[in-house]
VMD Tcl script that draws the C-alpha trace (Angstrom):
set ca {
  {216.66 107.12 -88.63}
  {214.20 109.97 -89.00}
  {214.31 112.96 -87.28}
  {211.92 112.37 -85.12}
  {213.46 109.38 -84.15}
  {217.16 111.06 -83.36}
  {214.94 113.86 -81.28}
  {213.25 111.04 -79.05}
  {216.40 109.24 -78.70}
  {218.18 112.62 -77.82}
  {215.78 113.90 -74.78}
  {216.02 110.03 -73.75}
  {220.00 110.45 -73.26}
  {221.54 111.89 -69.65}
  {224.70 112.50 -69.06}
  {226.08 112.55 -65.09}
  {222.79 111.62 -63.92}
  {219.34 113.07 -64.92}
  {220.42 116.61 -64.49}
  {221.80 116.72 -67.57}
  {219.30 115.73 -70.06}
  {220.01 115.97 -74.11}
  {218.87 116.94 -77.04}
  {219.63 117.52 -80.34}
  {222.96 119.98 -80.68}
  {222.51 123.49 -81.84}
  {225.03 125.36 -83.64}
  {224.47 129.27 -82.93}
  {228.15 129.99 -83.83}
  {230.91 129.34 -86.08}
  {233.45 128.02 -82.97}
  {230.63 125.58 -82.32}
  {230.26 124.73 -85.86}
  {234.67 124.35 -86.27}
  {234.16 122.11 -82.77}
  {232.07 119.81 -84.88}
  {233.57 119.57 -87.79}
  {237.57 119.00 -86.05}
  {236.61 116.77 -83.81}
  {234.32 114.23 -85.96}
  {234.81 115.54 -89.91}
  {233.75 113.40 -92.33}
  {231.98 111.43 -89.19}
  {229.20 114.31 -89.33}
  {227.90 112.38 -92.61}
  {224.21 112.18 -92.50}
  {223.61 112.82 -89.15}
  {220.30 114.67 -87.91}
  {220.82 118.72 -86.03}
  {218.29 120.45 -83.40}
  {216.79 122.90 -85.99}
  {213.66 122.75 -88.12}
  {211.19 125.19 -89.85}
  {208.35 126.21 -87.95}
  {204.96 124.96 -89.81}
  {203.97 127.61 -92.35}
  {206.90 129.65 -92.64}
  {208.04 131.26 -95.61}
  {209.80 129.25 -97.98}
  {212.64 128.20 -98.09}
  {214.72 129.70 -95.91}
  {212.04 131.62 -93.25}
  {210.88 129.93 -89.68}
  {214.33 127.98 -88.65}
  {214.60 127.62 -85.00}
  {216.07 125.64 -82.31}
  {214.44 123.04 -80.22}
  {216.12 124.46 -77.30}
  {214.66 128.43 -78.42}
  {217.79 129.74 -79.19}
  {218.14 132.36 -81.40}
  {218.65 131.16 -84.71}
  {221.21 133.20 -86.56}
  {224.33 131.56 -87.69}
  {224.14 129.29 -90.25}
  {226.42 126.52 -92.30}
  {224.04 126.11 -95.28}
  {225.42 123.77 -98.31}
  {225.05 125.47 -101.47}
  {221.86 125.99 -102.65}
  {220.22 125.39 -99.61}
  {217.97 125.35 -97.87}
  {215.81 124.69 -100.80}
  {212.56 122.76 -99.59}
  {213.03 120.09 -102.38}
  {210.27 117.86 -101.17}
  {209.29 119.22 -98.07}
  {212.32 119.58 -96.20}
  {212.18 121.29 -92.46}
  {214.75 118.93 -90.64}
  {218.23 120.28 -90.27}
  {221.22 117.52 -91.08}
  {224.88 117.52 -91.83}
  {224.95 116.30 -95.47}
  {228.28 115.96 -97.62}
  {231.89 116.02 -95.83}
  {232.46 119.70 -95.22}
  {230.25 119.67 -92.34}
  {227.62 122.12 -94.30}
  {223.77 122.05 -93.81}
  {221.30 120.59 -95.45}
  {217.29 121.07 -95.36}
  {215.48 117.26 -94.85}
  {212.03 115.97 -94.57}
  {211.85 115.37 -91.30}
  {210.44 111.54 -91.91}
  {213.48 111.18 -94.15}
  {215.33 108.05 -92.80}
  {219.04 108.19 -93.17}
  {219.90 104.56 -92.37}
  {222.65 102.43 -91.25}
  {224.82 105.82 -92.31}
  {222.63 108.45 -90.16}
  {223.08 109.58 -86.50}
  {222.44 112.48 -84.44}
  {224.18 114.63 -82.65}
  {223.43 115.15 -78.99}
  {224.34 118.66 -76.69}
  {223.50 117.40 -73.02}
  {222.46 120.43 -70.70}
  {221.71 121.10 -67.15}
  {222.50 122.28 -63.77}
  {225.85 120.65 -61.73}
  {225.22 121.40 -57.82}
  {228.13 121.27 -55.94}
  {226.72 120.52 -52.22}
  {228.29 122.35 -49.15}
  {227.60 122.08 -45.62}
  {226.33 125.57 -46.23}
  {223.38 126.33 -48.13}
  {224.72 129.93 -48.69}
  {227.59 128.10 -50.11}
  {226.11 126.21 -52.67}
  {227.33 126.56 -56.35}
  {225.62 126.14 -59.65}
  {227.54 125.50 -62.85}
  {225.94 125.35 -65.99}
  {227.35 122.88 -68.53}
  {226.80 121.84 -72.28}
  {228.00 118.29 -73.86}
  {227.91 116.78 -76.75}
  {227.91 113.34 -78.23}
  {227.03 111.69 -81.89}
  {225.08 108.18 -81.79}
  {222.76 105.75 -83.87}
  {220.04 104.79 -81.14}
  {216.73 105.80 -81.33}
  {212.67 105.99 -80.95}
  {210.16 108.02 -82.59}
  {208.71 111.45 -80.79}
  {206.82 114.42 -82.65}
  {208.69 117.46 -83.34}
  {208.45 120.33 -80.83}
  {206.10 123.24 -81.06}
  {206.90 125.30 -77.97}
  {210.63 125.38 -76.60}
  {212.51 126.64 -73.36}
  {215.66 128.88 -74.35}
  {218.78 128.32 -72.68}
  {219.56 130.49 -69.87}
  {223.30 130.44 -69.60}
  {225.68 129.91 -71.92}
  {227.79 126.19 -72.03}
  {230.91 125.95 -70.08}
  {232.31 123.03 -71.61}
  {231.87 120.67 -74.98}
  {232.28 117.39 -75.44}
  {231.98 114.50 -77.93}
  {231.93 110.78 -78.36}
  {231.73 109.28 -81.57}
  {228.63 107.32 -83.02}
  {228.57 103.47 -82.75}
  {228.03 101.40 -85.59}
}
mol new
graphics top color blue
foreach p $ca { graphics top sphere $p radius 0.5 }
foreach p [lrange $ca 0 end-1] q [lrange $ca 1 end] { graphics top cylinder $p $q radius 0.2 }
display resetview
Protein backbone atom coordinates (compact mmCIF):
# COMPACT_ATOMS: atom_id res chain seq x y z
CA UNK A 1 0.00 0.00 0.00
CA UNK A 2 1.35 3.38 -1.02
CA UNK A 3 0.72 6.38 0.59
CA UNK A 4 -1.46 7.61 -1.51
CA UNK A 5 -3.40 4.71 -1.29
CA UNK A 6 -3.66 4.70 2.84
CA UNK A 7 -4.65 8.67 2.34
CA UNK A 8 -7.66 7.76 -0.08
CA UNK A 9 -8.65 4.93 2.00
CA UNK A 10 -8.39 7.24 5.16
CA UNK A 11 -10.78 10.33 3.97
CA UNK A 12 -13.04 7.29 2.66
CA UNK A 13 -13.44 6.00 6.46
CA UNK A 14 -16.39 7.62 8.93
CA UNK A 15 -16.82 6.89 12.09
CA UNK A 16 -20.57 7.53 13.88
CA UNK A 17 -21.92 8.58 10.70
CA UNK A 18 -20.42 11.05 8.10
CA UNK A 19 -19.67 13.66 10.65
CA UNK A 20 -16.75 12.18 11.52
CA UNK A 21 -14.68 11.72 8.53
CA UNK A 22 -10.81 10.36 8.73
CA UNK A 23 -7.70 10.79 7.74
CA UNK A 24 -4.41 9.93 8.23
CA UNK A 25 -3.33 10.39 12.21
CA UNK A 26 -1.06 13.18 13.17
CA UNK A 27 1.21 13.06 15.98
CA UNK A 28 1.86 16.81 17.26
CA UNK A 29 2.86 15.49 20.74
CA UNK A 30 4.72 13.01 22.62
CA UNK A 31 1.30 11.72 24.73
CA UNK A 32 -0.07 11.14 21.25
CA UNK A 33 2.99 9.51 20.08
CA UNK A 34 3.15 7.08 23.80
CA UNK A 35 -0.87 6.49 22.85
CA UNK A 36 0.38 4.86 19.72
CA UNK A 37 3.01 3.09 20.57
CA UNK A 38 1.11 1.35 24.12
CA UNK A 39 -1.73 0.60 22.60
CA UNK A 40 -0.50 -1.16 19.18
CA UNK A 41 3.65 -1.49 19.66
CA UNK A 42 5.24 -3.55 17.47
CA UNK A 43 1.66 -3.45 15.46
CA UNK A 44 2.80 0.18 14.20
CA UNK A 45 5.28 -1.86 11.77
CA UNK A 46 5.18 -0.34 8.40
CA UNK A 47 2.25 1.49 8.59
CA UNK A 48 1.77 4.92 6.59
CA UNK A 49 1.33 8.65 9.05
CA UNK A 50 -0.52 12.05 7.88
CA UNK A 51 2.77 13.99 7.25
CA UNK A 52 4.79 14.61 4.11
CA UNK A 53 7.28 17.24 2.72
CA UNK A 54 5.89 19.96 0.88
CA UNK A 55 7.30 19.87 -2.92
CA UNK A 56 10.59 21.76 -3.01
CA UNK A 57 11.49 22.07 0.44
CA UNK A 58 14.79 21.99 1.75
CA UNK A 59 16.33 18.79 2.15
CA UNK A 60 16.03 16.60 4.22
CA UNK A 61 14.43 17.59 7.01
CA UNK A 62 12.62 21.22 5.80
CA UNK A 63 8.71 21.41 4.51
CA UNK A 64 7.02 18.55 6.89
CA UNK A 65 3.46 19.23 7.46
CA UNK A 66 0.23 17.74 8.28
CA UNK A 67 -2.58 16.93 5.99
CA UNK A 68 -4.89 18.26 8.48
CA UNK A 69 -2.48 21.90 8.73
CA UNK A 70 -1.38 21.36 11.99
CA UNK A 71 1.56 22.72 13.14
CA UNK A 72 4.28 20.48 12.64
CA UNK A 73 6.65 20.47 15.56
CA UNK A 74 7.11 17.34 17.48
CA UNK A 75 8.77 14.73 16.00
CA UNK A 76 9.73 10.76 16.57
CA UNK A 77 12.45 10.58 13.87
CA UNK A 78 14.50 7.06 13.70
CA UNK A 79 18.05 7.69 13.68
CA UNK A 80 19.40 9.20 10.90
CA UNK A 81 16.36 10.36 9.57
CA UNK A 82 14.76 11.88 7.78
CA UNK A 83 17.34 11.40 5.18
CA UNK A 84 15.63 11.61 1.61
CA UNK A 85 17.35 8.30 0.51
CA UNK A 86 15.53 8.05 -2.76
CA UNK A 87 13.08 10.57 -2.63
CA UNK A 88 11.38 10.09 0.47
CA UNK A 89 8.43 12.73 1.59
CA UNK A 90 5.87 10.15 3.10
CA UNK A 91 5.91 9.83 6.85
CA UNK A 92 5.68 5.92 8.22
CA UNK A 93 6.32 4.04 11.39
CA UNK A 94 9.34 1.88 10.44
CA UNK A 95 11.18 -0.56 12.98
CA UNK A 96 9.45 -1.60 16.47
CA UNK A 97 10.09 1.43 18.65
CA UNK A 98 7.41 3.29 17.04
CA UNK A 99 10.13 5.92 15.49
CA UNK A 100 9.71 7.75 12.08
CA UNK A 101 10.83 7.12 9.03
CA UNK A 102 10.99 9.36 5.67
CA UNK A 103 9.26 7.13 2.48
CA UNK A 104 8.64 7.69 -1.12
CA UNK A 105 5.37 8.27 -1.10
CA UNK A 106 4.69 5.50 -4.09
CA UNK A 107 6.62 3.15 -1.83
CA UNK A 108 4.27 0.10 -1.34
CA UNK A 109 4.59 -1.56 1.98
CA UNK A 110 2.60 -4.75 1.29
CA UNK A 111 0.79 -7.44 2.98
CA UNK A 112 2.88 -5.89 6.23
CA UNK A 113 1.77 -2.04 5.70
CA UNK A 114 -1.31 -0.17 7.07
CA UNK A 115 -2.28 3.18 8.02
CA UNK A 116 -3.28 4.74 10.74
CA UNK A 117 -6.55 6.65 10.78
CA UNK A 118 -7.56 9.88 13.41
CA UNK A 119 -11.42 10.33 12.60
CA UNK A 120 -12.58 14.05 13.29
CA UNK A 121 -15.69 16.04 13.38
CA UNK A 122 -18.50 17.70 15.04
CA UNK A 123 -21.03 15.45 17.60
CA UNK A 124 -24.45 17.57 17.89
CA UNK A 125 -26.32 16.72 20.68
CA UNK A 126 -30.05 17.87 19.59
CA UNK A 127 -32.37 19.63 22.18
CA UNK A 128 -35.78 20.80 21.92
CA UNK A 129 -34.01 24.11 22.21
CA UNK A 130 -31.90 25.49 19.64
CA UNK A 131 -30.21 27.74 22.32
CA UNK A 132 -29.54 24.48 23.90
CA UNK A 133 -27.72 22.77 21.43
CA UNK A 134 -24.16 21.40 22.18
CA UNK A 135 -21.15 20.80 20.04
CA UNK A 136 -18.39 18.42 21.05
CA UNK A 137 -15.45 18.05 19.14
CA UNK A 138 -13.90 14.56 19.00
CA UNK A 139 -10.71 12.80 17.56
CA UNK A 140 -10.42 8.80 16.89
CA UNK A 141 -8.21 6.68 15.78
CA UNK A 142 -7.95 3.34 14.11
CA UNK A 143 -5.04 1.24 12.13
CA UNK A 144 -6.26 -0.81 8.88
CA UNK A 145 -5.06 -2.44 5.49
CA UNK A 146 -7.90 -1.18 3.01
CA UNK A 147 -7.32 1.10 0.46
CA UNK A 148 -7.53 3.20 -3.02
CA UNK A 149 -5.26 5.53 -4.61
CA UNK A 150 -5.79 9.61 -4.20
CA UNK A 151 -3.00 12.38 -4.85
CA UNK A 152 -1.38 13.88 -1.97
CA UNK A 153 -2.78 17.16 -0.61
CA UNK A 154 -1.55 20.59 -1.49
CA UNK A 155 -3.79 22.90 0.53
CA UNK A 156 -5.13 21.71 4.07
CA UNK A 157 -7.81 22.92 6.72
CA UNK A 158 -6.18 23.08 10.37
CA UNK A 159 -8.01 21.72 13.13
CA UNK A 160 -9.95 24.04 15.14
CA UNK A 161 -10.30 22.41 18.49
CA UNK A 162 -8.33 20.17 20.08
CA UNK A 163 -9.52 16.07 20.35
CA UNK A 164 -11.49 15.07 23.29
CA UNK A 165 -11.05 11.52 23.08
CA UNK A 166 -8.66 8.71 21.22
CA UNK A 167 -9.32 5.63 20.12
CA UNK A 168 -7.94 2.58 18.27
CA UNK A 169 -8.77 -0.66 16.57
CA UNK A 170 -6.23 -2.80 15.32
CA UNK A 171 -5.46 -3.50 11.51
CA UNK A 172 -6.99 -6.62 9.85
CA UNK A 173 -5.00 -8.98 8.09
Amino acid sequence: MTWHQARSAAAERTQGGPLCAGHLATITTADEQAFLFSTFGEGLHTTWLGGYQTDGATEPAGGWTWITGETWGYTNWLLGEPNNSGGEDALAFLGTNGKWNDAPELYNYGASGGYVVEYEGRQVAMTSSPEATTTASTTTATVSSRWPSSPRPRSTRPRSTPPRSLSMAPASK
